[in-house]
Residue frames relative to the residue before (quaternion, step in Angstrom):
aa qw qx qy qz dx dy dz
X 1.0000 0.0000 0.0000 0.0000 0.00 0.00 0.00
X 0.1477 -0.8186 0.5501 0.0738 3.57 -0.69 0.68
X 0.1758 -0.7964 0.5666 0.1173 3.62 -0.82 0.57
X 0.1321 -0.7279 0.6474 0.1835 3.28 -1.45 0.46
X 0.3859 -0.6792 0.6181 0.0885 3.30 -1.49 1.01
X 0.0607 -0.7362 0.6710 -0.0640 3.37 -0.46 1.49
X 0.5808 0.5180 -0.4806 0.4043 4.03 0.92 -0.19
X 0.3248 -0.6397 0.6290 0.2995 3.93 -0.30 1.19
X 0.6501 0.4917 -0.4498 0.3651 4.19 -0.14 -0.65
X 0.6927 0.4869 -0.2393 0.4751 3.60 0.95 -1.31
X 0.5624 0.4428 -0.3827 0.5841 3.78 1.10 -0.62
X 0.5457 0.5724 -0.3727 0.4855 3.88 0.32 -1.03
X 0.7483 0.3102 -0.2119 0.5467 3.65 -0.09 -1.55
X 0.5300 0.4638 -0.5149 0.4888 4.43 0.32 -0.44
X 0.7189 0.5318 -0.3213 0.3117 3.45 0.22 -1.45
X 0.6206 0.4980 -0.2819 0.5360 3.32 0.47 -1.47
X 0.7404 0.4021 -0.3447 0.4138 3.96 0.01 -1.00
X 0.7135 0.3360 -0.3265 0.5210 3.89 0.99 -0.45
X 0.5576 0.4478 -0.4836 0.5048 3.86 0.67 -0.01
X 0.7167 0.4322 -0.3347 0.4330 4.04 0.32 -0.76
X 0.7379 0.2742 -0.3708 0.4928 3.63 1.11 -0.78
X 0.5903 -0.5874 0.5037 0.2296 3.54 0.59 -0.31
X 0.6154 0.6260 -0.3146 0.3611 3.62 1.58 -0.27
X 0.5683 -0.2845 0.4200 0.6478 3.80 -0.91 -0.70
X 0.6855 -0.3576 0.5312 0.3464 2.70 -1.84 0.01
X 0.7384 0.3901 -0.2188 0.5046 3.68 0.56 -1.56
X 0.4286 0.6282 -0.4553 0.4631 3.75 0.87 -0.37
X 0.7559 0.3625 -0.1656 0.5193 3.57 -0.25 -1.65
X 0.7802 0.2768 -0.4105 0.3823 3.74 -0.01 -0.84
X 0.3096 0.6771 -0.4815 0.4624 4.22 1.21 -0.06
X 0.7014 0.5960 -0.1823 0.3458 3.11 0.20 -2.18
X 0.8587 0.3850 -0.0797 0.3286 3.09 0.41 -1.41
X 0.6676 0.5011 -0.2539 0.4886 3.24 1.46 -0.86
X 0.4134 0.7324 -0.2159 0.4961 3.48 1.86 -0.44
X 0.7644 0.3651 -0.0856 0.5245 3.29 0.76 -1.60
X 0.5381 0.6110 -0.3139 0.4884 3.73 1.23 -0.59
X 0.7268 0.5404 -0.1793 0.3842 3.17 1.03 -1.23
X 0.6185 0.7245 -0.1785 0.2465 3.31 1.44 -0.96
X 0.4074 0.7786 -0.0391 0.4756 2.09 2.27 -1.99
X 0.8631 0.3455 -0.0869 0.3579 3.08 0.09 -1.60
X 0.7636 0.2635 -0.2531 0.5324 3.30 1.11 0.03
X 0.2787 0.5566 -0.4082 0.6678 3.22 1.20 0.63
X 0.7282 0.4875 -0.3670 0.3120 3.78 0.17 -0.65
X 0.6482 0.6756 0.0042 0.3513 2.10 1.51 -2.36
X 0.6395 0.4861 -0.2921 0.5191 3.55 1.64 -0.96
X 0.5876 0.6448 -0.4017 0.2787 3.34 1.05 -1.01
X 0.5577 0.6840 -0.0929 0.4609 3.16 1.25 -1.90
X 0.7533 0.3729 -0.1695 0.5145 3.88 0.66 -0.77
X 0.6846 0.4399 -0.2751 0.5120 3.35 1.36 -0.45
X 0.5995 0.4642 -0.4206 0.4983 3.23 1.07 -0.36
X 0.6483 0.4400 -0.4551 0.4230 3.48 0.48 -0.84
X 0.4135 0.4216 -0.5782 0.5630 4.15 0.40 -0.75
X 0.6750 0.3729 -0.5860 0.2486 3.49 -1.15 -1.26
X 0.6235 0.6932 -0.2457 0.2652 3.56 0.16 -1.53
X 0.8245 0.2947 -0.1734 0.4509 2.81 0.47 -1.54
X 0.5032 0.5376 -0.5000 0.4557 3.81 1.47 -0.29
X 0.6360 0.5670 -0.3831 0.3568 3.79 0.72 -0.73
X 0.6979 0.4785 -0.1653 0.5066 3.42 1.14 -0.69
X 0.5941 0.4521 -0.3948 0.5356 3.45 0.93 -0.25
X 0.4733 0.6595 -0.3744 0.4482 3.68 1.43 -1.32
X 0.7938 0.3291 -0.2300 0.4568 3.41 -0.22 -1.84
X 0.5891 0.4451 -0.5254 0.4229 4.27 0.39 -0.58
X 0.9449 0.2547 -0.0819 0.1888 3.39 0.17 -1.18
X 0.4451 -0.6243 0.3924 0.5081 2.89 1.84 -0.56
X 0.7560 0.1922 -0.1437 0.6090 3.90 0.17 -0.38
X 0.5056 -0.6028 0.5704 0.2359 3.56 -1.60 0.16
């Protein structure tokens, strides 16, 4: 699948990320979209664990035990 970049800032910000790393073009934007992703689910765990925590705290404080 191929994509074209019509957002001049997003081409600007591709460029700048393949002139500093020195990679392909498709290399760096992989890299990045990879590493975005991580992020995001990494968050996404964070966000689900906290909410478990909670509810163990609340089950704690109704009932006394977890």
């Amino acid at each position: 699948m191929a994509f074209e970049i019509d957002d001049a800032e997003t081409e600007a910000l591709i460029r700048e990320l393949v002139e500093r790393t020195g990679e392909p073009i498709d290399t760096a934007v992989r890299i990045a979209a990879e590493q975005r992703l991580q992020r995001l689910i990494a968050s996404a765990q964070r966000v689900a664990d906290a909410a478990t925590n909670a509810d163990q705290k609340v089950s704690v404080r109704e009932t006394g035990s977890p």
